[in-house]
N, C-alpha and C positions, 0 to 999 in steps of 0.2 A: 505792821504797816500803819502809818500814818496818813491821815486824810482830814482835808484842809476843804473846809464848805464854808464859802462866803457868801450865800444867800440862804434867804429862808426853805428851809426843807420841811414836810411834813414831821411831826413829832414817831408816827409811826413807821418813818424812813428813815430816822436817827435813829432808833431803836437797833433796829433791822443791820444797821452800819457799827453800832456799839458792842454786838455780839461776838463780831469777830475782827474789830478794827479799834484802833484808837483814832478819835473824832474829836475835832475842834473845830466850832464855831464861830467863826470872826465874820461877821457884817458888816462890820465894819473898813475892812477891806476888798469892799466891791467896789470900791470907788475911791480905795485909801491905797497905803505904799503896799503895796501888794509886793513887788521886786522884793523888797527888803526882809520880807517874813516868810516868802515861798519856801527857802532852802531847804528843810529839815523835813518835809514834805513829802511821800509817794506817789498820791494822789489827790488831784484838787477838784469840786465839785460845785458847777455853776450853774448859775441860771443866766437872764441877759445881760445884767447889768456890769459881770464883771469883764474884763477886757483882757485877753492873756495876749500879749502881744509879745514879739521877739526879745524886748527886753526881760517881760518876766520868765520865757522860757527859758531862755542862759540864765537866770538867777537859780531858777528851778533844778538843782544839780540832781537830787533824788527822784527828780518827776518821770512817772514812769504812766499816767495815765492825768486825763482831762475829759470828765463829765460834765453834759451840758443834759441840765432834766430838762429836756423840751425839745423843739425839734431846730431851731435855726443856730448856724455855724457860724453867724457874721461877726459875732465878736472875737472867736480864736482867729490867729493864726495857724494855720490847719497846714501849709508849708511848712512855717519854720518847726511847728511841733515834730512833723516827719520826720525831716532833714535830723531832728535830733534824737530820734528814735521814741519820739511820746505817742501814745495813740490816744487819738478823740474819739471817741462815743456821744452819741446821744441818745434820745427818747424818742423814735419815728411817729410811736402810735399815741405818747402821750395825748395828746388834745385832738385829735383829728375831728371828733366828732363833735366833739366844744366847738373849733373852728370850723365845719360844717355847717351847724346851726346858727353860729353869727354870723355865717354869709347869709343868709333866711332871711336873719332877724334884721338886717338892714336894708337888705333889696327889697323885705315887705314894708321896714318904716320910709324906703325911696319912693315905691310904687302910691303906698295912698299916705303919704306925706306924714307921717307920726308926727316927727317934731313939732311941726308947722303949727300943726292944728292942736296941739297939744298946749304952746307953748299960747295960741290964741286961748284957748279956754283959760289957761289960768288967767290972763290978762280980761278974762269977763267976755270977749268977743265968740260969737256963733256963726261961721262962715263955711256953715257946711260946702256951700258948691265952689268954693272959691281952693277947698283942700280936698275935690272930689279922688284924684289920681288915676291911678289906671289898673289893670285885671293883669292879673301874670298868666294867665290860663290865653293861651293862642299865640303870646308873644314868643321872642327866641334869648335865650340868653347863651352868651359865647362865654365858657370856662377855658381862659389862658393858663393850662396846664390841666392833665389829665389823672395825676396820680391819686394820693391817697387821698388827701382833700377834696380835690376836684369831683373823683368817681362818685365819693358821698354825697356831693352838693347835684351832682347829674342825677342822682336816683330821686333825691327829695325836689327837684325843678320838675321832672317827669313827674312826677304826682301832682304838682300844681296847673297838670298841662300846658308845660312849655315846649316849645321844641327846643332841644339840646345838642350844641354844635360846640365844638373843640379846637383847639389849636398845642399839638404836643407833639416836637418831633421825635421823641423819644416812646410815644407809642403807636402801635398799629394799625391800620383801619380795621382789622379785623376783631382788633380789640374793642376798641370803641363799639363797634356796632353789638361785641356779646353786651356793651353797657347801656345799649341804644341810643348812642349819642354819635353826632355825623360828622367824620371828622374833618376840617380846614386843610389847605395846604399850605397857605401862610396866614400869619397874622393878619395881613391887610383885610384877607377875605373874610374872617371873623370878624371883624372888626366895622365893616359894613352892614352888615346883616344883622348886627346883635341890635335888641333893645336894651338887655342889659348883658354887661362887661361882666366879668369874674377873677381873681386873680389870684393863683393859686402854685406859687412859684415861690424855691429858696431865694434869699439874694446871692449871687456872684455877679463877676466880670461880665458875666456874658447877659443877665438880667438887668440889671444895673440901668435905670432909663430905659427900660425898652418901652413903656408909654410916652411916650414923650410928645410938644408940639404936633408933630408931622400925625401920628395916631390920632390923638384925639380931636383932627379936624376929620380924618376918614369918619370918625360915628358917626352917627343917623344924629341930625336933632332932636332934640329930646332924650338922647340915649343914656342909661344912667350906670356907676360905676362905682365897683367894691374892692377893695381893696384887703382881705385879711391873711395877706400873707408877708412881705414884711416891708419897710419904709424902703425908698429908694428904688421902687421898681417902676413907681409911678413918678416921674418929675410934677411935683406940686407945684412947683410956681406957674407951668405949663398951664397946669391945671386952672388955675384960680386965672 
């Protein structure tokens, strides 16, 4: 079998690939004519940046699988791969826990203003009260989506004493509650109540702007918002 990896893979992932595959390398076609070089191919191995779109799967005549190491699907076409009999894979649990922690690491640089105050010290300026911020402990923050990401990010908010509230209609109140978190019935409700936002969702059709204007006049003033799951969920221009 032949396998076609156009992004960087760990060196002890090639290893692992080289034992019982023949493996080639091109980086060069993650953003290069990819159509034209797929053919001879079983298997192709991505990260974000490459794009399999309907054209390279009809070029793809051997392709018989599409790995994505990581967890989002938005660059294949995941249709026409079917239609053609390719199956996609990913990596669910790759980062969960990375992405987890950088929902933390932002909502705490939102809350007592890291940058701010950061970027004033180097500038020589001391303005302690002026970048005081505020406690996560009593506040609520609302996680839009409940799964792998999400549950993580609701265990570590509970330890900062926050109250934790959901919006996921694909899970159950009863679940949530074995996670002690409360669940919404729509968005909108979340979306009022929260101090801070969470967002914890693939992109599709159905994701796709679901922040948009109309939402982010519902939050609370002052309410603040994270975004680590992937572009396009939140309309940025709404935003700014």
């Amino acid at each position: 079998m032949r396998v076609l990896v156009t992004e960087q893979l760990s060196d002890q992932g090639l290893e692992l690939l080289r034992k019982d595959f023949q493996v080639d390398v091109r980086t060069d076609l993650a953003t290069g004519p990819l159509e034209s070089e797929i053919a001879p191919y079983d298997a192709l191995i991505i990260r974000s940046a490459t794009r399999v779109t309907e054209a390279v799967l009809a070029a793809a005549t051997n392709l018989t699988v599409v790995a994505r190491a990581g967890i989002g699907l938005d660059n294949v076409d995941v249709d026409a791969a079917t239609r053609r009999g390719v199956m996609v894979v990913n990596a669910p649990q790759s980062n969960i826990i990375s992405a987890a922690e950088q929902t933390l690491a932002l909502l705490l640089a939102q809350a007592r203003n890291v940058p701010q105050a950061h970027s004033d010290l180097i500038d020589g300026r001391w303005e302690r009260s002026r970048w005081e911020g505020v406690e996560l402990a009593g506040k609520t923050i609302g996680l839009v989506g409940l799964g792998r990401v999400g549950s993580l990010v609701a265990a570590r908010a509970a330890g900062f004493g926050m109250r934790v509230i959901a919006f996921d209609p694909y899970v159950s109140v009863d679940r949530a509650k074995e996670m002690g978190v409360e669940m919404m019935p729509t968005l909108e409700a979340l979306l009022v109540q929260s101090d801070f936002v969470t967002i914890h969702l693939p992109r599709t059709p159905e994701t796709e702007g679901l922040i948009g204007a109309k939402e982010i006049r519902m939050m609370k003033p002052g309410a603040r918002l994270v975004n680590t799951a992937r572009g396009g969920i939140v309309d940025e221009e709404a935003l700014a």
